[in-house]
N, C-alpha and C positions, 0 to 999 in steps of 0.2 A: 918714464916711458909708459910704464903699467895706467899709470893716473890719466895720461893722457888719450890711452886707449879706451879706458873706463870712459871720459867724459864722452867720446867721440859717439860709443856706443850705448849713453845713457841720450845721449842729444836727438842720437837717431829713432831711439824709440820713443822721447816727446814728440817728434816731430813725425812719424808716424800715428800715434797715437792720435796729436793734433789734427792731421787729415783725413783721420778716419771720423772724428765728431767735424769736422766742416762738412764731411760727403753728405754724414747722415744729414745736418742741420739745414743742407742745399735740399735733402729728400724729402724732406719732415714739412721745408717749406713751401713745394710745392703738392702737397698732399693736402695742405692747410690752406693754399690760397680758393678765395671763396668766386671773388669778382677776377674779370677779364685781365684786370687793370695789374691785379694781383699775382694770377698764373705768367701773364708776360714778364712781370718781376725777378720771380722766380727762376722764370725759363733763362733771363736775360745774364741772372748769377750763376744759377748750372754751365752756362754758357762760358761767363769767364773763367768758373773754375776747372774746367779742362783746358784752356785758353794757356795755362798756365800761370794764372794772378795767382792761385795757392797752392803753387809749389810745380813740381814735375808732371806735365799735363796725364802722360800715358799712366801715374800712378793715381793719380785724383780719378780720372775715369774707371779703372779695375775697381777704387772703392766704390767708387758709386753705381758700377755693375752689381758689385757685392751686394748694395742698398737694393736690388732689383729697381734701377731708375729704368730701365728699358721694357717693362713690363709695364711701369704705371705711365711712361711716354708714350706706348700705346694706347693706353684707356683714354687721355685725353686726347690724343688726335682724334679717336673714333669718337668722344663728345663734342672735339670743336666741331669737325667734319658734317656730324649730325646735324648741329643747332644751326650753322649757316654757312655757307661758304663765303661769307662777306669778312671772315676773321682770316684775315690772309697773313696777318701779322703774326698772330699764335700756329696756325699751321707751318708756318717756312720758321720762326723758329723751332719749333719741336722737331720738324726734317732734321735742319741743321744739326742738332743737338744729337740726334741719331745717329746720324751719318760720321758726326766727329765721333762716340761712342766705338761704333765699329770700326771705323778708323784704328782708333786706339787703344781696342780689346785686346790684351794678350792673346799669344797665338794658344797656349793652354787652355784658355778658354770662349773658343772664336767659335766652336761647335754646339756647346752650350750654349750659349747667348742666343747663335744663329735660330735654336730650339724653340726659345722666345716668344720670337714672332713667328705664329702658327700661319697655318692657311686663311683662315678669316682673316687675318692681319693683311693679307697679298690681297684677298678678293674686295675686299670694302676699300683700301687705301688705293688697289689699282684701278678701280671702279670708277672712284670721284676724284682720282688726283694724274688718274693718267688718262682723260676723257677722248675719245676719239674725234671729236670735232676742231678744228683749226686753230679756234679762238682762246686756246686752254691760255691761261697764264705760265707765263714761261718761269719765272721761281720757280712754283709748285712743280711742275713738270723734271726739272733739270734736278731740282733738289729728290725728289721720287726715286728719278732714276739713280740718282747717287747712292741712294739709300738703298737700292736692289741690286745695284754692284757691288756695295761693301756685302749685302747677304749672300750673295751669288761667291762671294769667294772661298765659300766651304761647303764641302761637300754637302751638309744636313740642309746648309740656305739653298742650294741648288735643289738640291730636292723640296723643299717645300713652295721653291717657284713653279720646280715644273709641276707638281699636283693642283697648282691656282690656273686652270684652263683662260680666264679671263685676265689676267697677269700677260701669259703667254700672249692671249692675241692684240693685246693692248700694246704688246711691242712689235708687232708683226705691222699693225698701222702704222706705226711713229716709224717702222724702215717705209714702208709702202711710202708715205707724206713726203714729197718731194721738196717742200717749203721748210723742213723740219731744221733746225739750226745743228750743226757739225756737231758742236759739244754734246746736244742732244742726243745725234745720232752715231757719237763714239762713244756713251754710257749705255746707252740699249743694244751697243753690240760687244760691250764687252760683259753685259749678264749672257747673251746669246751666246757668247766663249766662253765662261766660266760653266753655264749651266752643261753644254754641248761636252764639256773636259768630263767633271763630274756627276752628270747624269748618264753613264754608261750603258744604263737598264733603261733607258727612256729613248736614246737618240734616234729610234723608228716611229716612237709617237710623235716625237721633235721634226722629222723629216715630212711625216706624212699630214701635220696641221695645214689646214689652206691657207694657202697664197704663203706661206714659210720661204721653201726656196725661189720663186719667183720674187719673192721681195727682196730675199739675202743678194741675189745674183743680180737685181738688177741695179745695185748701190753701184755694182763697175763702172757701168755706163752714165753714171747720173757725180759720182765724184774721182777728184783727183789726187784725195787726201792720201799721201801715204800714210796715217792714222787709220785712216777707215778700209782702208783697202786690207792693210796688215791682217786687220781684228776677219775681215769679210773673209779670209785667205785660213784663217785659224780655224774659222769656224765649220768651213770647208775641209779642212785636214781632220780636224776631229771627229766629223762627220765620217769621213769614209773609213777612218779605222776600223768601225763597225760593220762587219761582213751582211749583215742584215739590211742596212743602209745603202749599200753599194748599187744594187738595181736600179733602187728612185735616183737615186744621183744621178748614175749614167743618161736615163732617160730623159733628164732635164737638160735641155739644150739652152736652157739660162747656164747652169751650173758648167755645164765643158765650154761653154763660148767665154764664162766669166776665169775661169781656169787659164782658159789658152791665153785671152787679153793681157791677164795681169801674168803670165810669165813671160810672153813679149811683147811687153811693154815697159813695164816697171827695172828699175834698176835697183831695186832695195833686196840684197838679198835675203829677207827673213821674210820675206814674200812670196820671194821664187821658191826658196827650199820648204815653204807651206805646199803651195800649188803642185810642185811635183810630189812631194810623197802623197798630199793626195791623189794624184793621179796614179802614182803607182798601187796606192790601196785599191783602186777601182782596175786597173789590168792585171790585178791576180785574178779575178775573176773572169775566166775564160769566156764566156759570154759577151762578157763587156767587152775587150778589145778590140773586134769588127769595129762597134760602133765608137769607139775613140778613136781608130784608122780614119774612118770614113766622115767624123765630122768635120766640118768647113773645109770641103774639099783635100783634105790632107794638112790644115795648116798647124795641127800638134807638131807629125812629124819635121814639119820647116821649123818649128818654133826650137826642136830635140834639138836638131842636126845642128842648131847655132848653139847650145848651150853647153854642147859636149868637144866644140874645140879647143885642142890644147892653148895653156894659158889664155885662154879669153875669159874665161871666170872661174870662179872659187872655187878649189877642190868641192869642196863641200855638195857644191853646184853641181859639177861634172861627175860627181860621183852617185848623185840621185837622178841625175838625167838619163845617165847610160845604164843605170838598172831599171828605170823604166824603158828604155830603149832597146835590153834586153828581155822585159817581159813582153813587148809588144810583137817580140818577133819568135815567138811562141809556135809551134806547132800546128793549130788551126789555125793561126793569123797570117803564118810568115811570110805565104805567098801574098800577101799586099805586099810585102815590103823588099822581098828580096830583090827583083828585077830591077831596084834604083844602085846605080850604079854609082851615084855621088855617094850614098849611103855607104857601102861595100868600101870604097876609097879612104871615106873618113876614118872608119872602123879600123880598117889596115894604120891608116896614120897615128891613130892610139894606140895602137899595138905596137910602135916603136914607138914612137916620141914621149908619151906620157910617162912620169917618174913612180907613179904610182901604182901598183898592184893590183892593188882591187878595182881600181876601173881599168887596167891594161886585162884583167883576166873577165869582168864584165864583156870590155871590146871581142875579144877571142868569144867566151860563147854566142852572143848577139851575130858575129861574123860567123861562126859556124852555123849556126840556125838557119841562116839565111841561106849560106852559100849548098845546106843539104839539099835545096827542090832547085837548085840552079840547072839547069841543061844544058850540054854543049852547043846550043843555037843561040846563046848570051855571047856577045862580041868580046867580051874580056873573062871567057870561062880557061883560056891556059895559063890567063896569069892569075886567078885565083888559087888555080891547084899550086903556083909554083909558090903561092902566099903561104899556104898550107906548108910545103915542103921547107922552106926557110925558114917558118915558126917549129916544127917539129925539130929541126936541125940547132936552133938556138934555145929549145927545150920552153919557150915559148906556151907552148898546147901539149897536152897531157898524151899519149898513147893511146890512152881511152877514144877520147875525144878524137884523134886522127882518123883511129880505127870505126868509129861511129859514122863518120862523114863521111869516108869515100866507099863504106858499104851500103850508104844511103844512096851518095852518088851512083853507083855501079848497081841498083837497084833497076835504072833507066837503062834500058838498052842503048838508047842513042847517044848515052853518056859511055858506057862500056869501049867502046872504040877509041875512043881519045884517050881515059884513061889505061887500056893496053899500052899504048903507046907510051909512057911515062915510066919512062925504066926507074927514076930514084922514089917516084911511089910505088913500083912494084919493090924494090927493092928494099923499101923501109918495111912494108906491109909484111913481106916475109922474115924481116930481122924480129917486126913484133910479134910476130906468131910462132915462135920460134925461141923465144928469149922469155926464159921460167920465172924469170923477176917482173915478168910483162903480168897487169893482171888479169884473171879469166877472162873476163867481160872483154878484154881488147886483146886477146889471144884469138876468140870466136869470132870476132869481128873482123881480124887480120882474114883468119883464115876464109872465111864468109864472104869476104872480099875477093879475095884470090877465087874460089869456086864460084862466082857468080862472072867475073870475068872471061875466067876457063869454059863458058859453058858456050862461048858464042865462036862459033869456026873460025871467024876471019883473028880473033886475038890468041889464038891458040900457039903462034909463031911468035908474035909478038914480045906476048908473053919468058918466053923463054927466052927473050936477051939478057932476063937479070941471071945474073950470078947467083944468088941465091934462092932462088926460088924452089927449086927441086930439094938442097938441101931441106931447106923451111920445110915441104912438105912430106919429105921422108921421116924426119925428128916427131913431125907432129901426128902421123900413121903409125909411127912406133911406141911414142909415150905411153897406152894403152900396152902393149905387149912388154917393153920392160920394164914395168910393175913402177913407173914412176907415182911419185906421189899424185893424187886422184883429186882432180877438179870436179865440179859441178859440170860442165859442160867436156870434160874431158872427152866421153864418147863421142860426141858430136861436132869438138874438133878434129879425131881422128877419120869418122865419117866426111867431112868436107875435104882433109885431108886426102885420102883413098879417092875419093869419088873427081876432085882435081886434079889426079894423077891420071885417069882413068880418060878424061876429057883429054889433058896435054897428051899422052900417047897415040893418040885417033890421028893425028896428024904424023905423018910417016919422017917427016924431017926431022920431030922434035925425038925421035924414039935414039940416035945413038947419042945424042947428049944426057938423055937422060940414064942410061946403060952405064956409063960412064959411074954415078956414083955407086962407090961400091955396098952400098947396106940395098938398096931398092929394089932388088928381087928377092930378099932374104923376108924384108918388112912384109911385101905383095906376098909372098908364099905361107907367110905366117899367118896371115891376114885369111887368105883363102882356105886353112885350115879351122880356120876357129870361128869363123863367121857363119852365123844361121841365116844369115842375108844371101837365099841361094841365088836372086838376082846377082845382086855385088857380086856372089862369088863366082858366077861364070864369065864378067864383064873382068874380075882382075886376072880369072885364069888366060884371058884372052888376050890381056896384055903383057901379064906372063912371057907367053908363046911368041909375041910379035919383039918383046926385048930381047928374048934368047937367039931369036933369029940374028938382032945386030949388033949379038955379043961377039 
């Protein structure tokens, strides 16, 4: 067994050994070839010894990396280049010869290699081999391109494409060329992807070269390849990643009309899920979102609304769709969006039906966003609140979030009246205000609600159908006086507190129900003792006086 391992391991390192004098002996001889006749020789056996004739293609090529064959491959393409372009034979094999190298370069050393071929190597090679007129030969051409996609796949190749300015606009043409052959135009768009990934610190000089995005976006309209569209869709995405990026983008109404196309249109989804995240990278930027509402007449949002219903596509899908569909309905935006009633509908129906979480809790804020600037003059405003009352009941929507929305809502006067009227939201709003496991933020909001509703006469009656409400507001006028543990906004729930006791007693019916609890003159007297609010304090003595009367 020993002997046998010995030979295995003595075999392998003749046979190593041996590959490495054939790499050199393939380099030596093209180093030495004098005539055309010679270098094609040469170039023709470099060729097969990666090919696999001597031995394991991927290790024959690391040797002959090792040989630096890719440095002296450059020196002579930039002699053939030079002396004629009528050697079309010697330049497409030397391409070739490249492009299998990179190919086959260990990934340990894909970085290095890529170091190789410097900037001159892009500016002369893409000069004369990537010409901008029609008539280019299509070897050189396709082979070129090959050769700046294998560079383009590491970071260092990307960067030394994008510093070759003339490189760069040489493929800006070949998308511009309408006649350009597909192969063609899926190799220049995936250096355009590769460079777009790993040129991080460039993608604003990438965006802002002329005719770039005009050319990128106008590939939608001109093919139907799901190959090219894929790469067009990436390069898109990568692009908006970059916060600096995002302005030009928006502004190019190639790029949101090539966007919206290829998400409804295309059924590929590594398309769609490109298209929306870059659109969601461009509506974080609050700026932009007016103008993604308002292009093509609204047709992102028809494009959204189809891609966020249940089982009609890929989680995946629906879950980048409805978070762009909750960034869109944002704060300045929302009023575009809130008033569509199909919208609002859909939203509810992922808030049950869908299995998923994070886009059932996407749906919920999107739905609340919307439904904050709603006004009781929307035809289906009692049954939104009663959407609300059902999701807080199935625990659905946070406390926070309840309490946030209907003191938005109750913000609108003309909303206050219908909301009085809703005894199980009054009736939550005080259990949240009221309940110390509630947190601050939706304890101020419970309460904020309740005082903004109390302040208008005609709900003042109202009001006082729920059941809890007077407690709610005695607990939270007291919390301050017995020394309960101290919120942030504690004072200021007890102020809302006082001051909506203060509103509900002004109404002479609401005064023996409220008498009725037994702490709420003890709270009001305490209150009126310790308060340097000598307003308040003549407004609670007064109420004081008018409770004792219908004790």
């Amino acid at each position: 067994m020993k002997n046998q391992d010995e030979n295995r391991r003595r075999n392998k390192i003749e046979n190593t050994n041996s590959q490495v004098l054939i790499a050199r002996r393939l380099v030596t001889d093209l180093h030495g070839a004098l005539s055309g006749h010679d270098r094609l020789i040469a170039l023709y056996h470099l060729t097969q010894g990666v090919s696999g004739k001597c031995g394991d293609a991927s290790v024959m090529a690391f040797y002959l990396l090792e040989e630096r064959l890719l440095p002296a491959l450059v020196l002579h393409l930039h002699a053939v280049v030079q002396r004629s372009q009528s050697k079309s034979d010697e330049t497409a094999q030397i391409l070739h010869l490249m492009d299998i190298l990179l190919k086959l370069c260990p990934r340990h050393l894909q970085e290095q290699v890529s170091l190789d071929l410097n900037t001159h190597f892009f500016d002369f090679a893409s000069a004369e081999l990537l010409p901008q007129h029609r008539d280019c030969q299509l070897p050189h051409l396709l082979l070129m391109l090959s050769v700046l996609h294998s560079c383009s796949a590491t970071a260092s190749g990307s960067q030394q494409i994008l510093q070759s300015r003339i490189t760069l606009m040489r493929i800006i043409s070949i998308m511009k060329n309408e006649e350009i052959s597909d192969d063609c135009l899926l190799e220049a768009l995936n250096i355009v992807k590769n460079i777009s990934y790993f040129g991080e610190n460039h993608r604003l000089y990438l965006v802002s070269l002329h005719e770039f995005l005009s050319s990128l976006s106008s590939l939608t309209s001109r093919s139907v390849s799901e190959s090219i569209l894929e790469r067009v869709s990436a390069v898109l995405r990568n692009l908006a990643v970059d916060p600096e990026c995002r302005k030009l983008l928006t502004q190019s109404a190639g790029v949101l009309r090539s966007l919206i196309k290829m998400m409804g249109t295309c059924f590929n989804h590594v398309i769609i899920k490109n298209c929306l995240k870059a659109l969601i990278c461009l509506a974080m930027e609050t700026e932009s979102v007016v103008t993604l509402l308002y292009h093509g007449n609204g047709q992102l949002m028809d494009v959204i609304k189809r891609l966020v219903r249940v089982n009609h596509n890929h989680t995946s899908i629906r879950k980048r769709a409805m978070r762009l569909l909750r960034l869109l309905a944002k704060q300045k935006s929302v009023h575009l969006v809130a008033y569509d009633n199909d919208l609002l509908d859909l939203l509810s129906n992922v808030v049950k039906e869908d299995q998923h979480d994070e886009i059932r809790q996407e749906a919920i804020e999107a739905f609340t966003n919307c439904i904050a600037v709603v006004t009781s003059s929307a035809p289906n405003y009692k049954s939104v609140l009663n959407q609300l009352v059902e999701w807080i009941n199935q625990r659905s929507i946070s406390p926070e979030m309840f309490a946030c929305v209907i003191k938005d809502q109750a913000s609108f006067p003309e909303n206050s009246f219908v909301l009085a009227e809703q005894t199980k939201i009054i009736d939550i709003l005080s259990q949240i205000a009221v309940n110390v496991d509630s947190p601050p933020s939706a304890r101020y909001d419970a309460c904020h609600s309740l005082w903004l509703l109390a302040k208008e006469k005609e709900n003042q009656v109202k009001l006082m159908t729920s059941h809890f409400i007077v407690g709610s507001l005695v607990r939270n006028a007291a919390d301050f006086l017995d020394g309960l543990e101290e919120m942030d906004n504690s004072t200021s729930c007890r102020e809302r507190a006082i001051e909506t006791i203060v509103y509900l007693a002004q109404c002479r019916s609401n005064r023996k129900t409220m008498v009725s609890h037994d702490k709420l003159l003890q709270v009001l007297i305490q209150f009126a003792s310790t308060t340097h609010d000598y307003r308040m304090k003549d407004q609670v003595k007064e109420v004081i006086l008018w409770l004792v009367q219908e004790a």
